[in-house]
C-alpha positions as CSV (number, residue, x, y, z in Angstrom):
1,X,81.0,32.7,141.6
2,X,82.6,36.1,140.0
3,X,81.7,36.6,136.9
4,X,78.7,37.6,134.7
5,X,75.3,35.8,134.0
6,X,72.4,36.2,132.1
7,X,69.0,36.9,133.3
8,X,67.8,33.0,132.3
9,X,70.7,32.1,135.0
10,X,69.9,34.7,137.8
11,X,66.0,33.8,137.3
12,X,65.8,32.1,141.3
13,X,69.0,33.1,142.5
14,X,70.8,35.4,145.2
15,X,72.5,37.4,143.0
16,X,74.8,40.2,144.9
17,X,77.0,42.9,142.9
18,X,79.6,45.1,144.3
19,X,80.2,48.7,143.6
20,X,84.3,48.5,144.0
21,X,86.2,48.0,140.9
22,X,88.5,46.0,141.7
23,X,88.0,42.5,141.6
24,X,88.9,40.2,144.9
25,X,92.2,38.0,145.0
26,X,91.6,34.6,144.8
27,X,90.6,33.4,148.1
28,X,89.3,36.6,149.5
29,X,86.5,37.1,151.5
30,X,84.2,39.4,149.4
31,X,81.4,40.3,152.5
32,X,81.2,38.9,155.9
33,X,79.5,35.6,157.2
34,X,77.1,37.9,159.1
35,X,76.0,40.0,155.6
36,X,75.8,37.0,153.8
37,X,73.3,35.6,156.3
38,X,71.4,38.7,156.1
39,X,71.0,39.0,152.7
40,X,70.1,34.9,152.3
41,X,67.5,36.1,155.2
42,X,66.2,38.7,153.2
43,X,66.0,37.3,150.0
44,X,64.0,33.9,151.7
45,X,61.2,36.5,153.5
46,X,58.2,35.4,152.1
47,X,56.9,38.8,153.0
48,X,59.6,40.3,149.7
49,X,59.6,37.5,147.6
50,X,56.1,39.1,146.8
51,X,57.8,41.7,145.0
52,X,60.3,39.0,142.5
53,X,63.8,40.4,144.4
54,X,66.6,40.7,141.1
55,X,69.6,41.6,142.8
56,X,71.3,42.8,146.0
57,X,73.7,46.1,145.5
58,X,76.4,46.2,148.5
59,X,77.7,49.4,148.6
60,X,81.6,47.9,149.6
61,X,83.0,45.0,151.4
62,X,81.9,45.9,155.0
63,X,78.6,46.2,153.5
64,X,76.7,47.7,156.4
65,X,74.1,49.4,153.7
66,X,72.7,46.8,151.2
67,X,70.1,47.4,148.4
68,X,67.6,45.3,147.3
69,X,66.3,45.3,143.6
70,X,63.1,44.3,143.1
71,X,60.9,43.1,140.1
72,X,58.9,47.0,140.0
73,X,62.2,48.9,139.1
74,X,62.3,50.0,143.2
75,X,65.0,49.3,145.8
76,X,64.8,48.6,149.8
77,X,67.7,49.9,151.2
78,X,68.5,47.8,154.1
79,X,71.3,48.2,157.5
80,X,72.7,44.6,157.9
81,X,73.4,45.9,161.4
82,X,70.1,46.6,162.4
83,X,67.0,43.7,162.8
84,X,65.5,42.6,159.8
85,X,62.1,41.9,161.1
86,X,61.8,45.6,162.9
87,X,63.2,46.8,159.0
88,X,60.7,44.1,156.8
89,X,57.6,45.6,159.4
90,X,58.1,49.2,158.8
91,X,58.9,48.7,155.1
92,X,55.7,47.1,154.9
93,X,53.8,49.6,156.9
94,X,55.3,52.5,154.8
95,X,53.9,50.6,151.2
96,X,50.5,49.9,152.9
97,X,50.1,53.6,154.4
98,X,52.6,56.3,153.0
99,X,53.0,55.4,149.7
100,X,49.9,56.2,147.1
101,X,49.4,52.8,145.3
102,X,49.3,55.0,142.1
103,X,52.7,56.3,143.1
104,X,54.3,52.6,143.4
105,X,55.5,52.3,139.8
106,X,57.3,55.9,140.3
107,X,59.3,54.7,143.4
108,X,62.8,55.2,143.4
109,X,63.7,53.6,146.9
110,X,62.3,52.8,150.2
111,X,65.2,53.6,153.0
112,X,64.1,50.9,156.1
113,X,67.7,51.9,157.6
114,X,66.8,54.3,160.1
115,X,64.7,52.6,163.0
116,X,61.2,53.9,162.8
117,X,61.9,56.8,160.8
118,X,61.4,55.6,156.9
119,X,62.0,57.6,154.1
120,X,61.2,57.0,150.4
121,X,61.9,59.0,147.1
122,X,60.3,59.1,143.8
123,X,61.5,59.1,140.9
């Protein structure tokens, strides 16, 4: 569905916003099988529904780099390319160890797309 909804609607749902501008024909494929699969695979992990996921953010329609929104005001920036378990297990090693817990609510994004080598900013 393209088109707006409100956050009573989205409450539960895989929700997935584009950063082009210009909206798809009619009939267009918007992101790949393969994304799409990703994405429903991360937003099912019981390991992140922990954290109340909002949205997904794909950065254009090849969508190699995704972004996942989650409930703190933080994102997970993801590579669709890459395995999802190897990216979930060093995302949560890096909360667990790296990150102060008092320094969780000033996250800005945790970047899993880079094999072992995870990066995160503050805010």
């Amino acid at each position: 569905i393209l088109g707006s909804i409100s956050p009573s609607e989205a409450k539960g749902k895989m929700i997935i916003y584009g950063k082009t501008i210009v909206a798809p024909s009619s009939g267009a494929q918007i992101l790949s099988p393969q994304t799409l699969a990703f994405i429903a695979n991360v937003f099912q992990h019981a390991d992140l529904q922990t954290l109340h996921p909002e949205f997904f953010l794909a950065e254009n329609d090849s969508a190699s780099e995704i972004a996942l929104k989650v409930g703190e005001g933080w994102r997970i920036l993801f590579d669709t390319t890459q395995d999802l378990g190897a990216q979930i297990e060093n995302f949560k090693l890096t909360l667990q160890h790296a990150v102060p817990a008092d320094a969780r609510n000033k996250l800005d994004y945790i970047d899993v797309r880079f094999g072992r080598r995870v990066y995160y900013k503050l805010k």
